[in-house]
C-alpha positions in Angstrom: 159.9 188.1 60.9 162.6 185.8 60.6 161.2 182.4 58.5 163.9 180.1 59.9 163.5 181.0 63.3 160.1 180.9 62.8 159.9 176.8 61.8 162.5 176.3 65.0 160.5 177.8 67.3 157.4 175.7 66.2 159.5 173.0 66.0 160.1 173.7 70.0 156.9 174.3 70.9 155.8 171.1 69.7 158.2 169.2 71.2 158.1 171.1 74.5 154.0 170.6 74.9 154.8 166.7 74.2 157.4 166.4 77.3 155.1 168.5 78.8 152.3 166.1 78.6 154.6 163.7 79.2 155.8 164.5 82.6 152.5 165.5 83.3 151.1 162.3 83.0 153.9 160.6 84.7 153.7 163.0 87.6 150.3 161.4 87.8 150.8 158.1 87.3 153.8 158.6 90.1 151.8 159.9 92.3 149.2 157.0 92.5 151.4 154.5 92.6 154.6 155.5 94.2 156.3 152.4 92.7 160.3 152.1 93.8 163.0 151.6 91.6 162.7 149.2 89.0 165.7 147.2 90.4 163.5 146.6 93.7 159.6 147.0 92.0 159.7 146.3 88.3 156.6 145.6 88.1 155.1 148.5 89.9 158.0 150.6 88.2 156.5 149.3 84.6 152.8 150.1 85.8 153.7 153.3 86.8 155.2 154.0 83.6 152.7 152.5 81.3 149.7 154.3 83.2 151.9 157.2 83.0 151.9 157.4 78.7 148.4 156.8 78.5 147.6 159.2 81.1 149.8 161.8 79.1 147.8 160.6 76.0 144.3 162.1 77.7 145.8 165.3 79.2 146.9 166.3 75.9 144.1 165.6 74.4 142.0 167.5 76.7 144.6 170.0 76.9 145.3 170.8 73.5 143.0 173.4 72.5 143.3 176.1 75.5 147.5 174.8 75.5 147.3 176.5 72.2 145.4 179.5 73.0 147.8 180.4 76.0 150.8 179.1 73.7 149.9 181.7 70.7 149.2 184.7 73.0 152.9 183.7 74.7 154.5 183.9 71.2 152.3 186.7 70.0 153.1 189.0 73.1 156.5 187.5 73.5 155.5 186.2 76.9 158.9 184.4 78.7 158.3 184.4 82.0 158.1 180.7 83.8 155.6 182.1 86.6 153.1 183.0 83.1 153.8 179.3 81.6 153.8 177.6 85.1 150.4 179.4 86.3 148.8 179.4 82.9 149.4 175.3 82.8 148.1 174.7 86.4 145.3 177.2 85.7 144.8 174.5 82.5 145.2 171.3 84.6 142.8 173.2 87.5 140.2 174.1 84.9 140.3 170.3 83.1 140.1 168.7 86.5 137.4 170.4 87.9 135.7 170.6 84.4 133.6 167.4 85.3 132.8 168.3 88.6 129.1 169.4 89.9 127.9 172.8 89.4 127.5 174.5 92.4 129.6 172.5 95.1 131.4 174.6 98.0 134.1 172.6 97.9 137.3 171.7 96.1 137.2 168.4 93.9 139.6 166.0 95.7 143.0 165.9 94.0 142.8 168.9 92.9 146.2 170.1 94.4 147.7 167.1 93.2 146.6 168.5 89.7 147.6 171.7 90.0 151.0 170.9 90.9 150.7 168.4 87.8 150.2 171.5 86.0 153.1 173.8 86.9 155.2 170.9 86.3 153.8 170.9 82.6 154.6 174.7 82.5 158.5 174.0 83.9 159.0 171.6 81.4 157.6 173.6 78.6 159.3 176.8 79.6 162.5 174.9 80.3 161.7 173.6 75.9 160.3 176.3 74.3 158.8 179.0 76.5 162.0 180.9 77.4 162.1 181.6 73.9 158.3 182.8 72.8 158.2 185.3 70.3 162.0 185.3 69.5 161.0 184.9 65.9 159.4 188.4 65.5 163.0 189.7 65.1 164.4 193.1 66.9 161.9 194.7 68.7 160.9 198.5 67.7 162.9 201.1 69.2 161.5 204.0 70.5 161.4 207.2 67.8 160.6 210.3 70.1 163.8 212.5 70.1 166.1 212.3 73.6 165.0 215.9 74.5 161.5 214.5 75.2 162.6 212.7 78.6 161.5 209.3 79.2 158.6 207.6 78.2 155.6 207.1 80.8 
């Protein structure tokens, strides 16, 4: 285990779940107010904005714990793949949207597209940070020892 790498790769992770949160919530925020530029709508363009940090500010916080979890198996099992960071997000954003809902209904919670697609943009951006690299601090991976006469491994 390389130290260094290590402290950069937390460092990413961090960083990556804040923009992830971040355009997250601004995905929301656009999505409910569809406000034009801000040379033509300032003040929906502010709005938009303004609802979209505070709405970041309650996905991470209801995010944070199972973010983790999925984020420590990724860097334990050296998970890279955007489809595994894109579906584990909008399986996140899925299960915190429909957290609140009643137990027992047939039918989908409304919005609950519109959150999932909020959620595989959170994985995008995270990938796109930190999760193309999970796991790169574990150094070389082990080679295998049986001898060449053995044929291939099953």
């Amino acid at each position: 285990m390389d130290g260094g790498k290590f402290v950069y790769q937390l460092l990413k992770v961090v960083t990556g779940f804040i923009l992830a949160v971040l355009a997250c919530g601004l995905f929301l925020a656009w999505g409910f107010f569809r406000a034009g530029p801000p040379d033509t709508d300032p003040v929906g363009f502010a709005a938009t904005v303004g609802t979209g940090l505070v709405t970041a500010s309650v996905v991470g916080a209801t995010a944070l714990v199972p973010a983790g979890l999925v984020i420590a198996i990724a860097e334990t099992a050296r998970l890279k793949g955007i489809v595994f960071h894109m579906a584990a997000a909008g399986l996140i954003a899925f299960a915190v949207w429909t957290l609140g809902s009643e137990a027992g209904a047939e039918t989908l919670r409304p919005g609950s597209g519109v959150a999932l697609a909020a959620g595989f943009v959170a994985g995008a951006v995270y990938w796109l940070i930190a999760g193309r690299t999970s796991g790169c601090w574990h150094g070389l991976k082990r080679q295998d020892t049986r001898p060449a006469d053995q044929g291939p491994v099953d």
